[in-house]
N, C-alpha and C positions, 0 to 999 in steps of 0.2 A: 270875928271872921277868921277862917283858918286858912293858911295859904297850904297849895298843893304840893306836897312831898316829891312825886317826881310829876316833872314837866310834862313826859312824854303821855303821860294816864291822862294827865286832864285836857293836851291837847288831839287823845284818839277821842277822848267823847266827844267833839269838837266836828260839826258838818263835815262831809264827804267832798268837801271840796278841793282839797287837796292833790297837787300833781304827785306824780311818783316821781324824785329825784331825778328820774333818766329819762324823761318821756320820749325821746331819742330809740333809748331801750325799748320799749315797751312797742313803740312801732314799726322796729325792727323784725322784735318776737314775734309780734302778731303776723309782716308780712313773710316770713321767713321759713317758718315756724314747719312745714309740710314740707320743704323740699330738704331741711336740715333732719325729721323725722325722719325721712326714706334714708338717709345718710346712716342712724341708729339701729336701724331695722335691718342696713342693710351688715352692720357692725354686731350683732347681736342676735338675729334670727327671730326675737319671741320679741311680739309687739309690744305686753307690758315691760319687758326688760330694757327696748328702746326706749319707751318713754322717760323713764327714769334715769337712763343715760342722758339724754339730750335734757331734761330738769338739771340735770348735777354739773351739765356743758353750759348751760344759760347761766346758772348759779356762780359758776367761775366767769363766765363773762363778765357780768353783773358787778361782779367785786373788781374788774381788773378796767372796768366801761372808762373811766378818765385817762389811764394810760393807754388808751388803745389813741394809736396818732390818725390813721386811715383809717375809716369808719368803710370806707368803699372796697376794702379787704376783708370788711368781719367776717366773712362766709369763711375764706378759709382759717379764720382766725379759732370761729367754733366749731369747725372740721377736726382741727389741733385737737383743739381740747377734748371735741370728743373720742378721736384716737386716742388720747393719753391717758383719757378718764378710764377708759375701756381694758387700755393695756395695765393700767392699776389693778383694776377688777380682776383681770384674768391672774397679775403674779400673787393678789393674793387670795385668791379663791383657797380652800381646803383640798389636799392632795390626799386621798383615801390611800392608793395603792404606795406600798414602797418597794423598792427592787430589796430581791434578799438572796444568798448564793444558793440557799436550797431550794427547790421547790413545796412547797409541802402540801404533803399526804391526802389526797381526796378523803373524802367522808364517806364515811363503809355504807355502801345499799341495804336498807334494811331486807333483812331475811338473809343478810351473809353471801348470797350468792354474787357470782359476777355476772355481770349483764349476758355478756355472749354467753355462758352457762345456760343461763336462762331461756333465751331466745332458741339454743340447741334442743332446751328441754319442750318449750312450744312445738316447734317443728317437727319433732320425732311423736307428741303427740298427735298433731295433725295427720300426719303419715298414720298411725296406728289409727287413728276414728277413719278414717278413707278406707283401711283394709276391712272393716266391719260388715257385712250387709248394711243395704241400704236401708232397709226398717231400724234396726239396730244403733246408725248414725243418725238417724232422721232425731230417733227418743231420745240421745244421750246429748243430742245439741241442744235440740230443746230444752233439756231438762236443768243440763248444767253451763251451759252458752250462753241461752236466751235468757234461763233463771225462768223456768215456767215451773208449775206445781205439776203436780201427778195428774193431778184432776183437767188441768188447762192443756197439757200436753195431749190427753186421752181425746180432750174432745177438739183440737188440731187437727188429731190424726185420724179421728174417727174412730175409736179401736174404747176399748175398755180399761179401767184404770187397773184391773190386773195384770192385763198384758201390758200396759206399760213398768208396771215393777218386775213385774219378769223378764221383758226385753232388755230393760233396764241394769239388772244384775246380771245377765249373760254377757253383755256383752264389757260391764265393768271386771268382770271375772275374766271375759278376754284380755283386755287393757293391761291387768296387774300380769297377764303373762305372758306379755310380748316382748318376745326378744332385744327389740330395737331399745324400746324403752325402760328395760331393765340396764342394759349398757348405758344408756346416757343418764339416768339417777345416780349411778354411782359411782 
């Protein structure tokens, strides 16, 4: 017959009948357990993060259960500990940003431009499609706006897909020679 190496393996196979150490503890946690949550939740904002605060506040109970003198103080006893457990977390959480004397440099827009450039060059072409006749604005919104085809545009408008390439190029022929918006291209 062989005898068991460690004690504690051959007495977990051993019935469930066993108390837990604290059973003190244990029905403490159970009746406690909800109003010390609201405590975590209220310490932490995100319910699974309370939870695991208030596991890691019982866990330090748990080990400190014999030196606690007044059982009839534990509340604020795992109050403590859950502020302390929490102010742990918080100094050492990961710090992303660091202060630095310069500031440094935004990352260039693509296409080089600057935003207000940009936003001047919209506007001044808004202005130019308004001065167009109204046929003429109706086809180049649709065309280049909406992103319709020649074909889709024509039967929008009711009109023929030639007349919309031709209204189409008159009034782009307008566009490249408008005053406003030669100024603000350049």
């Amino acid at each position: 017959m062989t005898t068991p190496v460690c004690t504690r393996a051959s007495s977990a196979a051993a019935p469930a009948t066993q108390t837990l150490p604290y059973a003190s503890f244990s029905s403490y946690m159970r009746a406690r357990q909800p109003v010390l949550l609201r405590t975590a939740r209220s310490l932490t904002g995100n319910p699974s993060d309370a939870e695991d605060l208030l596991q890691t506040a019982l866990a330090k109970t748990y080990v400190a259960w014999e030196r606690i003198e007044d059982h009839r103080a534990l509340d604020g006893y795992v109050r403590r500990a859950l502020v302390n457990t929490r102010t742990s977390q918080w100094r050492k959480r990961k710090v992303d940003e660091f202060a630095c004397d310069e500031l440094p440099e935004p990352d260039p827009v693509p296409g080089g431009d600057d935003p207000a450039e940009q936003q001047a060059l919209r506007d001044a072409m808004w202005r130019a499609i308004m001065r167009l006749p109204a046929r003429q604005r109706a086809m180049v919104v649709l065309r280049y706006y909406e992103d319709l085809s020649e074909a889709q545009t024509a039967e929008v408008l009711g009109v023929s897909v030639g007349t919309v390439k031709s209204a189409v190029s008159r009034a782009l022929g307008k566009l490249r020679e408008d005053a406003e918006l030669g100024l603000v291209r350049k």
